[in-house]
C-alpha positions as CSV (number, residue, x, y, z in Angstrom):
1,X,13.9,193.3,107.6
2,X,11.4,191.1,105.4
3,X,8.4,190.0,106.7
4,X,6.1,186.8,106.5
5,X,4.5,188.1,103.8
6,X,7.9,188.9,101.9
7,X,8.8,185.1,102.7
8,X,5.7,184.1,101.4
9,X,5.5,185.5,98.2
10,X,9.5,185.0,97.7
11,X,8.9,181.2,97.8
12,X,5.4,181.4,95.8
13,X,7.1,182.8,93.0
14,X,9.5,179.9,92.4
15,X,9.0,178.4,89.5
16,X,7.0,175.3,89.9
17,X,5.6,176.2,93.2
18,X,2.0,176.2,93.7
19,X,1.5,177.7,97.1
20,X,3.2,178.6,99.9
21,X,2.0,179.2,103.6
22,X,3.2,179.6,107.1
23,X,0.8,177.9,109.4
24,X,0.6,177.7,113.0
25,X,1.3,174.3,114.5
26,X,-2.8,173.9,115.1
27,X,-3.4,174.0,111.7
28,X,-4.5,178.4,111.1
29,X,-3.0,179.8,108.5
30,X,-0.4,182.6,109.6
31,X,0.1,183.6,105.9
32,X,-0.5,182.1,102.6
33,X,-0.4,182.4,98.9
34,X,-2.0,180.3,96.6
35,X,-2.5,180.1,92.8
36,X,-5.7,178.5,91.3
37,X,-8.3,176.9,93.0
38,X,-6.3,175.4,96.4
39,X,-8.1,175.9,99.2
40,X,-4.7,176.9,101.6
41,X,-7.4,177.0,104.3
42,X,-8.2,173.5,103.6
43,X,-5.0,172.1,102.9
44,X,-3.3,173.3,106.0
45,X,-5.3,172.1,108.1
46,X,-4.3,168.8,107.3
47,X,-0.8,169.6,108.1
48,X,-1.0,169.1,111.9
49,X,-1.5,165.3,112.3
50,X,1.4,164.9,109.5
51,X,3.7,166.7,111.7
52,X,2.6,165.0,115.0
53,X,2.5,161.2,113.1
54,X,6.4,162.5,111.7
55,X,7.5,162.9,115.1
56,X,6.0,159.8,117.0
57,X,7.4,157.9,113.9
58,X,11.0,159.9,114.3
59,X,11.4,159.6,118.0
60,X,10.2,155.9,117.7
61,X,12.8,155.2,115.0
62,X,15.4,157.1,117.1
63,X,15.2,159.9,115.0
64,X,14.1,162.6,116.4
65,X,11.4,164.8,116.3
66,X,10.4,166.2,112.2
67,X,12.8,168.8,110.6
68,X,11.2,168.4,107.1
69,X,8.9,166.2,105.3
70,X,8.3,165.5,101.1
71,X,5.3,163.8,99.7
72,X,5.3,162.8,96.3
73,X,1.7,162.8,94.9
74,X,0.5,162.0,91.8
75,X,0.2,165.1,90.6
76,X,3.4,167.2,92.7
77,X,5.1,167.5,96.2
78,X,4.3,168.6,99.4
79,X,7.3,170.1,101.6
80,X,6.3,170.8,105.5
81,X,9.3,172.2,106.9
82,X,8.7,172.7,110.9
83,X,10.5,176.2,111.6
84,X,9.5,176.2,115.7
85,X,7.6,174.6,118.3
86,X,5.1,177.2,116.9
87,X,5.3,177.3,113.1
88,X,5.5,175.1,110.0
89,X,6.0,176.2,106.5
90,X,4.1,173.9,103.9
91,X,5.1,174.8,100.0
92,X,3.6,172.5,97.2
93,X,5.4,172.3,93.9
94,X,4.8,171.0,90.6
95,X,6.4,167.6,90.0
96,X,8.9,169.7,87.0
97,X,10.2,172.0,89.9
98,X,13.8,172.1,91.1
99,X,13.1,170.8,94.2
100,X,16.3,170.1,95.6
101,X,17.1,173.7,95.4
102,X,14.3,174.3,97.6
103,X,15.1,172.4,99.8
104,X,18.9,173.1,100.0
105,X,17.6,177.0,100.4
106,X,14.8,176.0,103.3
107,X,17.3,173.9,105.2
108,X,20.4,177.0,105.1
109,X,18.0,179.5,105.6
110,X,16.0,177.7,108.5
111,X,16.7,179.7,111.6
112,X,16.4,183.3,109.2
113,X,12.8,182.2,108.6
114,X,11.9,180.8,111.8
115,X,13.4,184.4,113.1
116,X,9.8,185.8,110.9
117,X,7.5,184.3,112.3
């Protein structure tokens, strides 16, 4: 069976993707793999008001709570994908990457990566 680690560095070495990190929902890394000089450290700590804003907004707009969310930067994306109560994946990406592939694979493969971590 793979582990975190596996999944991590599966999804790193898409093309186009930058980094790729499991984090807990407070924000500590869980794992992470990052090319250049991203601070995944940092960056995921950032991740846990995104998630909790996504869900006020979701169950507000009679959504529900956040499955997955994309920001388009200037300069790429930003997927958070929320595999548990306890765990989000964050994976950022080059503008040029396939990113509907991506996301296709993270939303079929959900509940196999949630089962990881």
């Amino acid at each position: 069976m793979p582990t975190i680690s596996d999944l991590v560095g599966a999804i790193r070495t898409r093309e186009g993707v930058e980094a790729a990190a499991i984090l807990g929902r407070d924000g500590l890394l869980i794992d992470s793999q990052a090319g250049g000089q991203l601070d995944a450290e940092q960056i995921a700590a950032h991740v846990p008001s995104i998630v909790q804003f996504a869900d006020e907004f979701g169950v507000a707009a009679g959504r529900g709570v956040l499955q997955t969310a994309i920001m388009e930067h200037e300069h790429g994306m930003a997927v958070i994908s929320c595999l548990s109560a306890d765990a989000v994946l964050l994976v950022l990406v080059q503008p040029t990457a396939n990113l509907g592939q991506l996301l296709y694979e993270l939303r079929r493969n959900r509940a196999n990566i949630a089962a990881l971590v």
